[in-house]
Backbone bond lengths (Angstrom), bond angles and torsions (degrees), N, CA, C in turn:
res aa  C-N    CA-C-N  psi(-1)  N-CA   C-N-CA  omega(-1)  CA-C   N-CA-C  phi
1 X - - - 1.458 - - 1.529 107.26 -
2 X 1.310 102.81 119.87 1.764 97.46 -151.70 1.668 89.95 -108.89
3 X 1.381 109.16 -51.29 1.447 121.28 -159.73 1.812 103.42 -123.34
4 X 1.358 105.45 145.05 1.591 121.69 -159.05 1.626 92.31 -108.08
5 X 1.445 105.50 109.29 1.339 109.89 150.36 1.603 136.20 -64.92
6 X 1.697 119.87 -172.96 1.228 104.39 176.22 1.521 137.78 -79.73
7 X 1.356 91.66 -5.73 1.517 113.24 -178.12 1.096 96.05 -91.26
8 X 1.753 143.28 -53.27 1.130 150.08 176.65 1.753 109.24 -23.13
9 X 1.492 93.00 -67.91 2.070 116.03 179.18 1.374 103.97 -31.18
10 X 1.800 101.65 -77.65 0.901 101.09 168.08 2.095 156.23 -29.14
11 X 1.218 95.00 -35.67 1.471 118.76 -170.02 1.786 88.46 -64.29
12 X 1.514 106.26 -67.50 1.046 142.75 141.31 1.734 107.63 17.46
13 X 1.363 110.42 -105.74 0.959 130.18 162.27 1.666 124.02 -27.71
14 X 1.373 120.18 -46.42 1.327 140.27 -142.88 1.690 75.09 -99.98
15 X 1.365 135.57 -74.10 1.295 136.50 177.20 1.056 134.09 -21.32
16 X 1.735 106.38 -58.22 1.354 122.65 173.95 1.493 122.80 -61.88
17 X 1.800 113.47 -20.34 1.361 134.52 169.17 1.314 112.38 -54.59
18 X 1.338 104.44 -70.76 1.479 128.33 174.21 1.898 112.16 -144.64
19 X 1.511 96.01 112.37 1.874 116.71 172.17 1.468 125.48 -64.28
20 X 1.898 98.19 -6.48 1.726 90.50 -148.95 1.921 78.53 -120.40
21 X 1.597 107.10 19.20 1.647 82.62 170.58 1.607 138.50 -83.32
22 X 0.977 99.25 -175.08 1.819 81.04 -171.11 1.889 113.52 -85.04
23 X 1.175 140.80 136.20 1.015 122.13 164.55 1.591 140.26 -46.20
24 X 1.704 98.55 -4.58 1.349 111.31 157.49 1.323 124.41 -71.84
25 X 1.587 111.37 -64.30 1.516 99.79 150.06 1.443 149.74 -36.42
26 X 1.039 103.42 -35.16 1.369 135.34 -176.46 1.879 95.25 -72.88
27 X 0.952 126.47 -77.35 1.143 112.38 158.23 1.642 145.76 -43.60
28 X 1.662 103.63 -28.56 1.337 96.94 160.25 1.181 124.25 -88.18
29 X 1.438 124.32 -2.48 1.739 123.86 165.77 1.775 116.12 -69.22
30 X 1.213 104.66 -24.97 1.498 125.94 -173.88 1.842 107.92 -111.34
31 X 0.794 111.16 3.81 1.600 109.32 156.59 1.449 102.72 60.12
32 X 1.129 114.51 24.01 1.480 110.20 177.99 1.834 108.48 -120.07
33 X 1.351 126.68 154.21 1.556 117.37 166.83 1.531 105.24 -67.75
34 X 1.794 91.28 151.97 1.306 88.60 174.13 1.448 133.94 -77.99
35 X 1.381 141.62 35.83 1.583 143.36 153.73 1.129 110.58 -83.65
36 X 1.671 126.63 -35.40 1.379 108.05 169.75 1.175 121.51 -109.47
37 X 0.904 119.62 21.22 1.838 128.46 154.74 1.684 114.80 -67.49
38 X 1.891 96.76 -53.00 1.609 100.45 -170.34 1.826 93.24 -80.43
39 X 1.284 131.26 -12.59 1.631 116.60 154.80 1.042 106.59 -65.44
40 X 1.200 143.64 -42.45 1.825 122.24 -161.41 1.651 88.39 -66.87
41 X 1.572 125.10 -64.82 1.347 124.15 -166.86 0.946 123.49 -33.50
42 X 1.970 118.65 -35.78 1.440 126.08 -167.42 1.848 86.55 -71.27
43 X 1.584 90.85 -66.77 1.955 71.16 -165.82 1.178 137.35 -52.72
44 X 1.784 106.19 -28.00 1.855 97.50 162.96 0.959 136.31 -50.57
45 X 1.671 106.63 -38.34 1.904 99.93 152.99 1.412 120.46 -97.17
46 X 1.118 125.70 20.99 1.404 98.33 155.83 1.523 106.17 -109.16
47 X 1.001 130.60 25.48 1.504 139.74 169.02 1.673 107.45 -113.50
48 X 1.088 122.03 -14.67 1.469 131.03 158.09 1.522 110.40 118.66
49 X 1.859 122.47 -9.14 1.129 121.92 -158.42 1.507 107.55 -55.70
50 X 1.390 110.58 -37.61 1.578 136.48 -170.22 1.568 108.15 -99.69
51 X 1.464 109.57 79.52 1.679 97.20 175.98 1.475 123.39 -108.93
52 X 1.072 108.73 41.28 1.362 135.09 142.95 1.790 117.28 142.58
53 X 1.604 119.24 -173.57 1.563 135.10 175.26 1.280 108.58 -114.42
54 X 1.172 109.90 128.33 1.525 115.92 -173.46 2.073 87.96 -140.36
55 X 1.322 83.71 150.65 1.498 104.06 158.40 1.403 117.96 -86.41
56 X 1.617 114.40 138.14 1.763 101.61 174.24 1.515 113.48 -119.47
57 X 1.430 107.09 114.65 1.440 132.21 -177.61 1.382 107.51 -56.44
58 X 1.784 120.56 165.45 1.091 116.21 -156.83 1.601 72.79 -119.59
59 X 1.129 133.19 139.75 1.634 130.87 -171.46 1.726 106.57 -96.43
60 X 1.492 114.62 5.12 1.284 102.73 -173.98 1.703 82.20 -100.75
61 X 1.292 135.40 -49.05 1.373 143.67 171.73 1.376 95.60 -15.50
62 X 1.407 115.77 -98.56 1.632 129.54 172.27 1.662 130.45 -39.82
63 X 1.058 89.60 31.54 1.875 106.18 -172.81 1.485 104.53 50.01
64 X 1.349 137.76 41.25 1.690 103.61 -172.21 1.705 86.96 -126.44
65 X 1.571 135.58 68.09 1.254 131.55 -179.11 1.444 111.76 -82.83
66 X 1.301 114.00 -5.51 1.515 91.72 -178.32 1.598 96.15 -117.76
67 X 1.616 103.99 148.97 1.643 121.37 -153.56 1.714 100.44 -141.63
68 X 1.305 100.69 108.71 1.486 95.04 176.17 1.875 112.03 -121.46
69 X 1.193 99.26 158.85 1.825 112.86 177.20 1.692 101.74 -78.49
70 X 0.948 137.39 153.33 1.160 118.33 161.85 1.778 100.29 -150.15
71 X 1.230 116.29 130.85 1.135 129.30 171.94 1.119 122.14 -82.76
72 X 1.650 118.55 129.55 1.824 106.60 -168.62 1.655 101.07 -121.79
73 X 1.348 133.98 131.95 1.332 123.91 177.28 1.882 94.37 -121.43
74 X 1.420 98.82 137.26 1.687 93.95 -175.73 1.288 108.62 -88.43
75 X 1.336 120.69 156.15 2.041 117.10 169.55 1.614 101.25 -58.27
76 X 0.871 119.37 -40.92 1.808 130.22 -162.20 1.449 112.88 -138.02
77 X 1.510 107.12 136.64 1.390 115.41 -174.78 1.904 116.13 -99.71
78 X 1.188 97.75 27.59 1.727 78.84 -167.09 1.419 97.60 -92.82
79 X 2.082 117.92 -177.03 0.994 105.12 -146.68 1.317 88.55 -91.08
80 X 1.542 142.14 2.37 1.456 125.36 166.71 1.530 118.90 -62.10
81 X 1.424 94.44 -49.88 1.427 93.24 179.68 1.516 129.50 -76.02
82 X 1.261 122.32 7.52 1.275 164.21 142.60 1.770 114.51 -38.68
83 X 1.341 99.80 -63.40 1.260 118.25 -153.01 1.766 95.83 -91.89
84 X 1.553 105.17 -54.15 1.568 114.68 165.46 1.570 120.19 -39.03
85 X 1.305 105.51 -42.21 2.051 92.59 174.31 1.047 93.21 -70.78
86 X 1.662 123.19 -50.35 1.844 102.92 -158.05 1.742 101.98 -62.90
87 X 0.738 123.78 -10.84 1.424 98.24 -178.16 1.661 105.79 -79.78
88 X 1.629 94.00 -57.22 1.407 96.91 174.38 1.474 130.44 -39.08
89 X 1.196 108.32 -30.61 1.565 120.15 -170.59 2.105 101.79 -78.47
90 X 1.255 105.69 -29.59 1.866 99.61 -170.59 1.413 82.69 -80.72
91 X 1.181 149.38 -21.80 1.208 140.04 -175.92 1.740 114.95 -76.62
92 X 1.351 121.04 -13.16 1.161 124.84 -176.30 1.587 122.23 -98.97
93 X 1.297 120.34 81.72 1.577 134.72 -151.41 1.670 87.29 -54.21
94 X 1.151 142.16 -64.66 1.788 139.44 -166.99 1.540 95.21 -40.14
95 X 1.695 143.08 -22.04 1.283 127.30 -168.86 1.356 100.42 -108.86
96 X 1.531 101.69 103.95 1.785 120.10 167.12 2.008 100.39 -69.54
97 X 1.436 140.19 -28.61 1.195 127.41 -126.22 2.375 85.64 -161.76
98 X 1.260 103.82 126.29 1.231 109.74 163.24 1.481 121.05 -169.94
99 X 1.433 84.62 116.81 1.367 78.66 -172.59 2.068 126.06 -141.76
100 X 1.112 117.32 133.51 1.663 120.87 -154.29 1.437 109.27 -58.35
101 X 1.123 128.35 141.25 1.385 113.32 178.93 1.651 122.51 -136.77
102 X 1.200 146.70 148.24 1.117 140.10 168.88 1.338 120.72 -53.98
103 X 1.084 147.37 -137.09 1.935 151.87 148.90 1.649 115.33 60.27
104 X 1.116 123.29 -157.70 1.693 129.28 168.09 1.231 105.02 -52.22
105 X 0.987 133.54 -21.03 1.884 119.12 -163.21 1.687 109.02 -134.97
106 X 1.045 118.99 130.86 1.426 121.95 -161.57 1.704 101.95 -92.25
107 X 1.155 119.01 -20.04 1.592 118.07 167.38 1.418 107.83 -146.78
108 X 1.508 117.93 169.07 1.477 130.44 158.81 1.388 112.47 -127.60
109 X 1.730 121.45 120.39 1.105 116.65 -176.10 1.644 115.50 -107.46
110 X 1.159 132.62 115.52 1.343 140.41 163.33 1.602 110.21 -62.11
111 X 1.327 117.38 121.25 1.406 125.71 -137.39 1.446 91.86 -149.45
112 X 1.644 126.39 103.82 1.560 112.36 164.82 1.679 98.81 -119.52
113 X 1.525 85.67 155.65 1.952 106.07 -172.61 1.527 88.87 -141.97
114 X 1.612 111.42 150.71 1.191 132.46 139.68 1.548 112.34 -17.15
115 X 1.642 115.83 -66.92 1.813 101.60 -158.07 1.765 80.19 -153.15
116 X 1.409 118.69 -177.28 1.428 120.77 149.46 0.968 128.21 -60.86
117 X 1.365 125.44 -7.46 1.978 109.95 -160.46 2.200 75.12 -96.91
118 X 1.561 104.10 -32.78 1.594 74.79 -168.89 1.913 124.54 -89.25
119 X 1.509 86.62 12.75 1.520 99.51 174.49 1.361 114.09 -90.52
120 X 1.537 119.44 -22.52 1.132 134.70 169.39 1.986 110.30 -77.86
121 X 1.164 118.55 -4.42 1.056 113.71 -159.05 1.909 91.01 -114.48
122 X 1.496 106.13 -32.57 1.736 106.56 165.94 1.382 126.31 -66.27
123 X 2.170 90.98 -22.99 1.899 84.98 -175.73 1.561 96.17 -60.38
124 X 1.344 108.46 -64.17 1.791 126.02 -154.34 1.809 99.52 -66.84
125 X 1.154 106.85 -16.38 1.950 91.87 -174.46 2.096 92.83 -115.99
126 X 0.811 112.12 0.55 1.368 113.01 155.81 1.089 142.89 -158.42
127 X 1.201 132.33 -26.98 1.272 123.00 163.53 1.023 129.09 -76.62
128 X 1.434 134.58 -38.49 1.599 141.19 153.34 1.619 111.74 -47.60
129 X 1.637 112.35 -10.63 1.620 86.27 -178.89 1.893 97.16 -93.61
130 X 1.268 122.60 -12.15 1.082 113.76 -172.11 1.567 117.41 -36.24
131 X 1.192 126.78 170.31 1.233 116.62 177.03 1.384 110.96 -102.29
132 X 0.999 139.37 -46.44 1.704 156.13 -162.24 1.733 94.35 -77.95
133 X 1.511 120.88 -7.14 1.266 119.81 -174.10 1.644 110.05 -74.95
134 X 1.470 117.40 129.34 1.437 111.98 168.72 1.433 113.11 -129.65
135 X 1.432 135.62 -8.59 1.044 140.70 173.09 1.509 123.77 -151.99
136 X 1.559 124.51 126.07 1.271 124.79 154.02 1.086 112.13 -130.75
137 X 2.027 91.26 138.98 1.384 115.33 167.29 1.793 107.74 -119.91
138 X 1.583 109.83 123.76 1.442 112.58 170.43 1.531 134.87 -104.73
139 X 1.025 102.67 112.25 1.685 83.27 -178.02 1.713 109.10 -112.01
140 X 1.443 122.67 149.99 1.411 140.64 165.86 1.204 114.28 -34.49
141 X 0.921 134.60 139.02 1.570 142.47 148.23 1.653 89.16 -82.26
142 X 1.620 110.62 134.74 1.529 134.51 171.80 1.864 103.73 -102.23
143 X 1.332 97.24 -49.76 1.557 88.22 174.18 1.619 96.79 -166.33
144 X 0.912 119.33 174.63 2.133 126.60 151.77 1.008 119.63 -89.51
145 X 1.271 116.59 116.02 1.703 135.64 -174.76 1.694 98.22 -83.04
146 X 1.290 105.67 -48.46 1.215 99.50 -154.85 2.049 93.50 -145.46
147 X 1.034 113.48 115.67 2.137 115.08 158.86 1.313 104.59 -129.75
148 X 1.207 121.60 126.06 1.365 116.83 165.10 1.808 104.52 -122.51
149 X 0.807 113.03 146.72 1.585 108.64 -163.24 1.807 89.33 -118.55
150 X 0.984 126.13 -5.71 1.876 136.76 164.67 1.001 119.01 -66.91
151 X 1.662 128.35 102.50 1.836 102.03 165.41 1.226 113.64 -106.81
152 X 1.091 121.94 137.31 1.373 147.50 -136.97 1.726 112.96 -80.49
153 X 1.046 106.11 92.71 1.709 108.22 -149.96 1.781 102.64 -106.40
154 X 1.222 135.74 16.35 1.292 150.55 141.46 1.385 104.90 -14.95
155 X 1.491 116.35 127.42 1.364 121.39 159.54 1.575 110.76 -26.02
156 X 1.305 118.80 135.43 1.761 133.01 -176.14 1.845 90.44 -99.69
């Protein structure tokens, strides 16, 4: 499945709204019966478009209100030491968000904790022990202006 039709977008779209609808619905938004509606779905995920349904938690609910940016610059760029944070990093449950970057800073990590004393307690009991680590800069989350968890799959 190389290329996304209009029904495809759609499915798409309609999913990312709401995951938990029924393929009945799902078919009557798309004007199609439902056997080949829940085929397009199978192949969007089994072609990877759809890699999975998750519920999205409210992080103040689950104690985790404080949310920080964190900037990572490595001592050394080669591709071991490269490869060594990423591993290290899926191993670090406080990082919801990581991602490689070009410019002054070689990553940005999205980082939620309970409070500061225990975000302060991940820099110094884990992230500073990394080895490939050569720089952190953290800054606060003040509030969310803007999350959209949708990407915007509209005819191009």
């Amino acid at each position: 499945m190389n290329e996304l039709d209009k029904t495809d977008r759609k499915i798409l779209e309609i999913l990312q709204k709401n995951a938990r609808i029924t393929n009945k619905e799902l078919s009557s938004q798309l004007g199609l019966s439902p056997p080949p509606t829940l085929e397009r779905v199978k192949k969007l995920e089994s072609s990877g478009y759809i890699t999975g349904y998750i519920a999205v938690l409210d992080p103040k609910k689950v104690d985790l209100g404080a949310v920080m940016m964190v900037s990572v610059t490595l001592h050394q760029h080669s591709e071991e030491a490269i490869e060594a944070f990423h591993r290290a990093i899926e191993n670090l449950t406080e990082v919801m968000e990581c991602y490689h970057l070009t410019g002054d800073d070689d990553f940005i990590l999205k980082v939620v904790c309970k409070d500061i004393q225990q975000y302060e307690r991940f820099v110094r009991e884990k992230l500073a022990r990394l080895n490939t680590l050569g720089k952190i800069k953290s800054s606060v989350v003040l509030s969310t202006v803007k999350m959209v968890r949708e990407y915007p799959i509209s005819e191009r």
